[in-house]
N, C-alpha and C positions, 0 to 999 in steps of 0.2 A: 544594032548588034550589041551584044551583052562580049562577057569575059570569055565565053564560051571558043569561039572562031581565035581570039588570038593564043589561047594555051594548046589549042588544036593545031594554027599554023608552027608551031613552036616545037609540038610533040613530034611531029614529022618529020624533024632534023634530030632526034635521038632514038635509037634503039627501041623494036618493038618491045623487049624485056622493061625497059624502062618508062614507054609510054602507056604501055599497060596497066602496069601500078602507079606511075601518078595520073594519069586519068580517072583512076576509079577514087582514088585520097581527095582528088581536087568537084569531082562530082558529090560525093558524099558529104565535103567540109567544107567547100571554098562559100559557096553561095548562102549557107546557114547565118557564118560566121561573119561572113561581112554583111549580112542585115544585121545581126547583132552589134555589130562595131556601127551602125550609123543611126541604129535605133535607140540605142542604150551604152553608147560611151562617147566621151566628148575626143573626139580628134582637135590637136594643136594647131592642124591646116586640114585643108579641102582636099581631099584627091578622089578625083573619079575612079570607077570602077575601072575602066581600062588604064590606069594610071597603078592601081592598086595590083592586079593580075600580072602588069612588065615586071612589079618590082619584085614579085615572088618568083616568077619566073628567072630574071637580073639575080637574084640568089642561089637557085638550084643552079644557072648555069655557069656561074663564081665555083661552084663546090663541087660540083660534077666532073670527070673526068672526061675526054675525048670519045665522042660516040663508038669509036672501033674497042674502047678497053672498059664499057659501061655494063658490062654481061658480069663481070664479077661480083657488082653490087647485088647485095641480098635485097628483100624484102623492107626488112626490118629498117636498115642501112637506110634503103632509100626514102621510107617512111619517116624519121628521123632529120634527114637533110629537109623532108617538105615541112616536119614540123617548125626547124626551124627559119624556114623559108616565110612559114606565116608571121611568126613570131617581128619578124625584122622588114613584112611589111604590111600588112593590117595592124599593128600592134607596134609598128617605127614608130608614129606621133602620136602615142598613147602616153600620159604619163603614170607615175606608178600606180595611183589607185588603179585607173583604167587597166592598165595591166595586168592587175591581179584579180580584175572581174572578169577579164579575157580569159587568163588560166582557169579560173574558177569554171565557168560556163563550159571551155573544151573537157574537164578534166570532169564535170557533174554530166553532162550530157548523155541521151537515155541510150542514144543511138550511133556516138560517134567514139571510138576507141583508138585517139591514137598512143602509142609509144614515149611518152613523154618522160620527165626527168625523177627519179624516187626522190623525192625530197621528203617526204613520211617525221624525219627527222630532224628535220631543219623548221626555222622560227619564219623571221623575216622576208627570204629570200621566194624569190618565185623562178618561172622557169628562162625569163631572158637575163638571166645568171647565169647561165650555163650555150655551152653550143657542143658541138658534135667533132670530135678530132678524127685523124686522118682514119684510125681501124672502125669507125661507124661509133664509137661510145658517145654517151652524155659526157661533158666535163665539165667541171666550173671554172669559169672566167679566168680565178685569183690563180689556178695554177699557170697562167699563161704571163703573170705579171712577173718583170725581172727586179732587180734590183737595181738603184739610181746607181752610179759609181760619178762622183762629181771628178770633172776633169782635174787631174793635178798637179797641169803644169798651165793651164790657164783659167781665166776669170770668164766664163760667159755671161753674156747678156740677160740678163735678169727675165725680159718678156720672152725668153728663148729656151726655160729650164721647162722642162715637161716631166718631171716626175709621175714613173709610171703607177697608174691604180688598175681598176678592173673599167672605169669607165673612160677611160682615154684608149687603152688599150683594146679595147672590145670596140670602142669607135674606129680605130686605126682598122681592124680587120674587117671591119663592114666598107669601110672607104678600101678598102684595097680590091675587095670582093667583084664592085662594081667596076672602080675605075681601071684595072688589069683588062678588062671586056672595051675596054676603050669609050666608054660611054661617062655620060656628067654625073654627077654627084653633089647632090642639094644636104648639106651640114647645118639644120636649122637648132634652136635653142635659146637660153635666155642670156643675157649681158654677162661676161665671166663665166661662162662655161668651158674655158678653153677652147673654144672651137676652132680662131685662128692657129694660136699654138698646135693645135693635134692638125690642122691643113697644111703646115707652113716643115712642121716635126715629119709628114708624110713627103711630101716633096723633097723634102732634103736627101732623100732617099734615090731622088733619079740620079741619073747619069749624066753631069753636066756637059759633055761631049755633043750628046744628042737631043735634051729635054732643055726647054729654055721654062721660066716661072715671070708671070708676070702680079704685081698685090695692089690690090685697090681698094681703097676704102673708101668708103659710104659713110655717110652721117646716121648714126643710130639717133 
């Protein structure tokens, strides 16, 4: 069995409005794109295809509203949410050249048109810069970053300070996405990427009443 049966079984628990249009985004894109991703870009890890298809779907269904209020979503809208549904997972363990051969290939393609981010005027930046807020737009990352305000009436712990950027912060809402759905979440990367810090800065967030936290470390 291919990716096919499980975005199918998946489709059947949301709205025909909604499985209408991503059936047809995921028949037109999904199968090009990931030959593309295993032919001609290097992945950081291995993920099978049916590994790759939860995660997109693990995305759409983070950002999607409850099947009974899912008819207000436009086209566009929901086009948008699948874009960046690919984005965060054919394109999760890509790094950045990969990534900008990704956008390149969706955004030159003869035959695939999605709705992606105007960047026309921007240098650097590619489109997992950006994600999609709550009225269906593009946005970029930075306006979501706050401002540090150091506590001051105490000292905290030095391995504890998370100052926020676009890439801590854009990690934190991809770990939320998933783990809200009550499912695991694999944090992979290099030595000092913050990755404890943004797991340990995420948790601190539960409810000590009802979430208990346990931390293990491994030998790197």
């Amino acid at each position: 069995l291919d990716w096919r049966p499980i975005l199918e079984s998946w489709l059947m628990l949301r709205s025909q409005h909604e499985a209408q249009i991503l059936k047809a985004l995921y028949e037109t894109v999904f199968p090009e794109l990931y030959r593309f991703s295993i032919q001609s870009l290097n992945q950081k890890m291995e993920m099978l295809e049916a590994f790759v298809i939860m995660q997109s779907i693990n995305m759409l269904e983070g950002l999607l509203p409850p099947k009974e209020q899912s008819g207000e979503f436009t086209q566009q809208r929901l086009e948008r949410l699948f874009t960046f549904g690919l984005m965060w997972s054919i394109g999760a363990t890509l790094e950045l050249d990969d990534r900008r051969k990704m956008e390149y290939w969706l955004r030159n393609h003869a035959s695939i048109k999605l709705d992606m981010p105007d960047m026309s005027y921007l240098g650097e930046e590619t489109m997992f810069d950006y994600l999609v807020d709550p009225n269906g737009n593009w946005l970029h990352w930075s306006t979501q970053v706050e401002e540090y305000i150091y506590p001051p009436n105490t000292i905290p712990e030095y391995g504890s300070i998370l100052v926020p950027n676009v890439d801590n912060v854009r990690t934190s809402f991809l770990i939320d996405i998933v783990a809200k759905q009550h499912k695991g979440v694999l944090l992979t990367g290099e030595q000092g990427t913050a990755k404890t810090v943004i797991i340990k800065s995420y948790l601190s967030k539960y409810n000590t009443e009802t979430h208990l936290q346990k931390s293990l470390n491994f030998s790197s």
